[in-house]
C-alpha positions in Angstrom: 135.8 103.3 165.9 132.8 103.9 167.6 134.6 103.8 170.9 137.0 106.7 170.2 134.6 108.9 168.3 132.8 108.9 171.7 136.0 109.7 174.0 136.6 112.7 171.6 133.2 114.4 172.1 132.6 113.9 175.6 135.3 116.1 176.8 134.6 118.7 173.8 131.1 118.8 175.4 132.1 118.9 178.8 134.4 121.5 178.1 131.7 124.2 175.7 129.5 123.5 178.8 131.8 125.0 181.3 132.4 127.7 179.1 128.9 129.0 178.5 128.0 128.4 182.8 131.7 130.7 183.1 129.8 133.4 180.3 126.6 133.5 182.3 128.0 134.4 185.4 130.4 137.1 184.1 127.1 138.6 182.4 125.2 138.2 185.7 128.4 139.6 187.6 128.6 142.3 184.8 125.0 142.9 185.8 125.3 142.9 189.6 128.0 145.1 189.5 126.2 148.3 187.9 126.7 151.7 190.1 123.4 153.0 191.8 123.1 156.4 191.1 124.2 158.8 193.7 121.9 160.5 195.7 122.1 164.7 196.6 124.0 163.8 199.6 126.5 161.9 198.1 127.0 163.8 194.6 127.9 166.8 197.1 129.9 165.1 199.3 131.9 163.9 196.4 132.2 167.2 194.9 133.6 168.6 198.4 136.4 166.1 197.9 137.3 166.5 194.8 137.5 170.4 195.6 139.9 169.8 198.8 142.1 167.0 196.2 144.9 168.8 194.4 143.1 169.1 190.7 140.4 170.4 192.2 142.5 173.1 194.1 144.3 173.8 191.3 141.2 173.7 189.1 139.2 176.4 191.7 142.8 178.4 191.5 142.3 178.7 187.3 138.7 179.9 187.6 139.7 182.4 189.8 142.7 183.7 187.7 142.0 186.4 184.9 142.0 183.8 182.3 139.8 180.9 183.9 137.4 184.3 184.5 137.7 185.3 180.5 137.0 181.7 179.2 134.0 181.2 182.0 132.5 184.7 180.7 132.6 183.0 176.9 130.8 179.8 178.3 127.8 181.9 180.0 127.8 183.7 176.7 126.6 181.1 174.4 124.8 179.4 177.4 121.2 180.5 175.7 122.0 179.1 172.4 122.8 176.0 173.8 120.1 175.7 176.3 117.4 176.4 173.5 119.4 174.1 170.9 119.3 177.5 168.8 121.6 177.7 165.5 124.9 180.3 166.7 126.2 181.8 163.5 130.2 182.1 163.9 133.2 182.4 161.6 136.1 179.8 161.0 139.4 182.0 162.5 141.8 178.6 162.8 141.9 175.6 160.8 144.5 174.4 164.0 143.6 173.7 167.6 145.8 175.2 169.9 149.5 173.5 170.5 148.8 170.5 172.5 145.3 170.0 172.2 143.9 166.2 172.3 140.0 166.9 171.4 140.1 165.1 168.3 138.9 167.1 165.0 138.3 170.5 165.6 138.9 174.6 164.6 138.4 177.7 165.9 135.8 179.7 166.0 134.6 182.8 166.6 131.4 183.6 167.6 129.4 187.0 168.9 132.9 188.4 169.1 134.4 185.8 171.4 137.3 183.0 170.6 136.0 179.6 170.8 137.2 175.8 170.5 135.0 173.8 168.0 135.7 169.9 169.0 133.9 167.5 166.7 133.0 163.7 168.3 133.5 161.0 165.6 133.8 161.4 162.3 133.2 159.9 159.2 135.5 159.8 156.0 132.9 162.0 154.3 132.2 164.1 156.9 136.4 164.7 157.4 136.7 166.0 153.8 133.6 168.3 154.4 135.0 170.0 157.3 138.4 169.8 156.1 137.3 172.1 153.1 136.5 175.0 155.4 138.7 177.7 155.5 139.5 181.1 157.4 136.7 183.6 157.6 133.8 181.1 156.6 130.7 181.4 158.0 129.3 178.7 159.8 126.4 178.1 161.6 126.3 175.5 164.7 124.2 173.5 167.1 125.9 172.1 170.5 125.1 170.3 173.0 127.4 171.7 175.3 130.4 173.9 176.4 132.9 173.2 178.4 136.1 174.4 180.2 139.6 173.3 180.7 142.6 174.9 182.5 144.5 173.9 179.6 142.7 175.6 177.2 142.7 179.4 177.0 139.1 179.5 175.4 135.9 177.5 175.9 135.5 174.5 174.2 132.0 173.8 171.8 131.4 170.4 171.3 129.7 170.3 168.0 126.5 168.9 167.0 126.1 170.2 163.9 127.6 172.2 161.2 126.4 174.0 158.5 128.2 176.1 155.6 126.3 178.3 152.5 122.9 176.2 153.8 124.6 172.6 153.7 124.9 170.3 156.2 128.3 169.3 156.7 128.9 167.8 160.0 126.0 166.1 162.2 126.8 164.1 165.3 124.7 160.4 165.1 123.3 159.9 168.6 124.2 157.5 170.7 122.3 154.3 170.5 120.0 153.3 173.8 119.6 156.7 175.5 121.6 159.4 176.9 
């Protein structure tokens, strides 16, 4: 009895040994494997070929155009307030992101006068039935950390910190864990 109990552990321990040496060197691979940073240099040398690539002729084309001009005029706009983490104050003008749109929750706004994409990040269940209570015309005040700019998009897109109706918080963005 003795005998067989033996055969049948020796190969279960053989075999969770080769599995945890195969797990350290993935990790150590995983490790090895992290991207240095690029210097100056390369950053610009990268950029120059992304420009001379196709998206990034067509890309340089749509800033150019009347329209890639408009939205990049509405970016620079609320450049200050975003710089300075200041509050903008802005007014709910579309429950609907434009037709086609993949940003995940969002709703137009307007703000100083100019059209603007609102893009949430995740969002929790509470959270949801907050924002989906808004309607047209509310006033909102909002935090970002950033505006961005799409050719497929005819307005600049906000990405949403924080969101605030009547003095109550209804939208804040949790950070992500371990740094940037």
């Amino acid at each position: 009895m003795m005998k067989y109990r033996n055969t049948l552990i020796l190969p279960i321990a053989l075999a969770s040994g080769l599995l945890f040496t195969s797990c350290e060197s993935k990790n150590d691979s995983v490790a090895k494997s992290t991207p240095k940073p690029l210097t100056a240099a390369e950053s610009k040398s990268a950029l120059k070929k992304w420009e001379s690539s196709p998206d990034g002729v067509q890309f340089k084309n749509w800033e150019a155009s009347p329209e890639g001009k408009k939205v990049h005029a509405g970016a620079v706009k609320i450049n200050k307030f975003i710089r300075n983490n200041a509050p903008m104050e802005g007014v709910v003008t579309s429950l609907s992101l434009p037709q086609g749109a993949r940003l995940g929750f969002g709703v137009m706004v307007s703000i100083d006068g100019e059209e603007y994409i609102l893009s949430m990040g995740p969002v929790s269940k509470v959270e949801i039935q907050q924002l989906k209570s808004l309607k047209v015309n509310d006033k909102i005040v909002i935090k970002s950390r950033g505006v961005s700019k799409a050719p497929k998009y005819a307005f600049a897109i906000v990405s949403g910190d924080y969101l605030e109706k009547e003095s109550k918080v209804i939208y804040k963005r949790i950070p992500n864990k371990g740094g940037c």
